[in-house]
N, C-alpha and C positions, 0 to 999 in steps of 0.2 A: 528503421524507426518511423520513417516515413508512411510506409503500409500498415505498421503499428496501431498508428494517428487516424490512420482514412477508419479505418474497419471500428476503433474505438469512438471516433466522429458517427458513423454508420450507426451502431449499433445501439447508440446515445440516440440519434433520431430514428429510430424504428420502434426505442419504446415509448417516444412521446407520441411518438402517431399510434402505435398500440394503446396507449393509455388517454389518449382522446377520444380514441375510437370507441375504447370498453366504457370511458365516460356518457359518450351522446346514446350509447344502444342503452342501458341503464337509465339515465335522462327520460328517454324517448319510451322506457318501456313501460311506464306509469306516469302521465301528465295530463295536463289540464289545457281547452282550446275550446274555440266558438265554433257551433256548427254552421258553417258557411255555404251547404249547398247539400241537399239530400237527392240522392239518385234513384233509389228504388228503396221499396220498403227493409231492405238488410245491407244498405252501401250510403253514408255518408263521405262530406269531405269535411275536416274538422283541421280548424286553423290555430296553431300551439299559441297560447297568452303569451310565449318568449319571445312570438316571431315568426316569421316565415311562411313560406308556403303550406298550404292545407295539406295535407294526410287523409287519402283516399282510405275509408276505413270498413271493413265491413263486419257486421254484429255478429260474434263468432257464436254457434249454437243454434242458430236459424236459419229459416228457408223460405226468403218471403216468396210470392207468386212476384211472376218478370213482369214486367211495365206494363208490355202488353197480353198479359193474359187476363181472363177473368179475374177480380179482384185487385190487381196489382198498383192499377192508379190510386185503390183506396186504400191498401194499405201504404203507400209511400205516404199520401195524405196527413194519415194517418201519423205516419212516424214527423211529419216535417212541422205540423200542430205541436208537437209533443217538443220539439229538439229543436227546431231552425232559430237560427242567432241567438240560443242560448250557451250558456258555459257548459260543457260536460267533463266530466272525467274517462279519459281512453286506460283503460289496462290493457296493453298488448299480450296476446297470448301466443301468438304463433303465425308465421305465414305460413297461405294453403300452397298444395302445388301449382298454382297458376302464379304466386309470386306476392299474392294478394293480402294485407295486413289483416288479420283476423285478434278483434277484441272486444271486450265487453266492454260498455258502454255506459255511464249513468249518468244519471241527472236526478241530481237532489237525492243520492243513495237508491234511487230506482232503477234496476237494472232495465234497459231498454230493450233488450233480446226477450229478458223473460215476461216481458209485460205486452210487447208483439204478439208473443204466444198468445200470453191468457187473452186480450183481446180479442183473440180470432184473425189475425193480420198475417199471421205465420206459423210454419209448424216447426215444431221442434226438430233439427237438424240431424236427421238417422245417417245411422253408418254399419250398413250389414245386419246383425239380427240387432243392435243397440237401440233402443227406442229416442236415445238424445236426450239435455239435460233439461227439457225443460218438458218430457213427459206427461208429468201430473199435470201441467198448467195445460197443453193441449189438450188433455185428457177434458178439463174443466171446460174449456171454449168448446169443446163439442158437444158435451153435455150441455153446456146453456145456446148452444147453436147459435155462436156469435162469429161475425165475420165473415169468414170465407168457409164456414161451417156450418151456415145458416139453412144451404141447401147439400142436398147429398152429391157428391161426384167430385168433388173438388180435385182438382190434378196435381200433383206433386210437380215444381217447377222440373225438377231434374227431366220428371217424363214426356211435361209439356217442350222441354227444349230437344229431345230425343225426337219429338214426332214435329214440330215446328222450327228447328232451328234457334240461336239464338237474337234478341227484338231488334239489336243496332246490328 
């Protein structure tokens, strides 16, 4: 009766912890936080209204240039005018393989990834032959040669960090 008891005890806490758990990832995968510190033009750290520590978050769909390559200070700039110590909304959509939270981002209904784009601050995030979802808007910022579009040659961070290494 006794073993009964444990494994019935057991199995009673294993679905609270299961069901807190399926609670905070649910919680956590659509909320509201102040952006408390912007990294590079596609990486904020954004601290939840509930509490706690910030959520290193980066704008899923984009690809802004690294700190230090050409244009990179000006689009973080760029993004930290737009978002620092404001309220935004995270929609979590996935972590990438490096482990990294990847979501779109808005403030005031404006998606942040896609408004990067049409600025010119960032391209739309390719993957193989996919042009990314924010195509047409890149498509626009180089038509109007805005941003980091302004001159011709601009390097895709991927291949600046392939021939320079990564900036930290």
């Amino acid at each position: 009766m006794r073993s009964g008891l444990k494994i019935a005890i057991c199995l009673i806490a294993f679905s609270a912890i299961y069901a807190r758990a399926a609670t905070e990832f649910n919680a956590k995968s659509s909320w509201q936080g102040i952006v408390s510190h912007v990294v590079d033009g596609d990486t904020l750290s954004v601290r939840p209204l509930q509490g706690g520590a910030p959520y290193t978050v980066r704008l899923d769909g984009i690809d802004a240039p690294e700190i230090c390559q050409v244009h990179g200070p000006s689009a973080r700039a760029a993004l930290v005018k737009q978002v620092l110590g404001k309220t935004v909304w995270v929609a979590v959509r996935r972590r990438d393989d490096y482990g990294r939270t990847l979501a779109r981002v808005s403030l005031h209904e404006r998606d942040m990834g896609r408004w990067m784009v049409l600025q010119g601050h960032a391209w739309s995030y390719r993957y193989r032959k996919d042009p990314g979802p924010y195509a047409r808007e890149e498509g626009q910022a180089r038509s109007a040669r805005r941003g980091l579009f302004a001159r011709n040659g601009a390097e895709l961070p991927r291949r600046f960090r392939q021939r320079h290494g990564a900036c930290h």
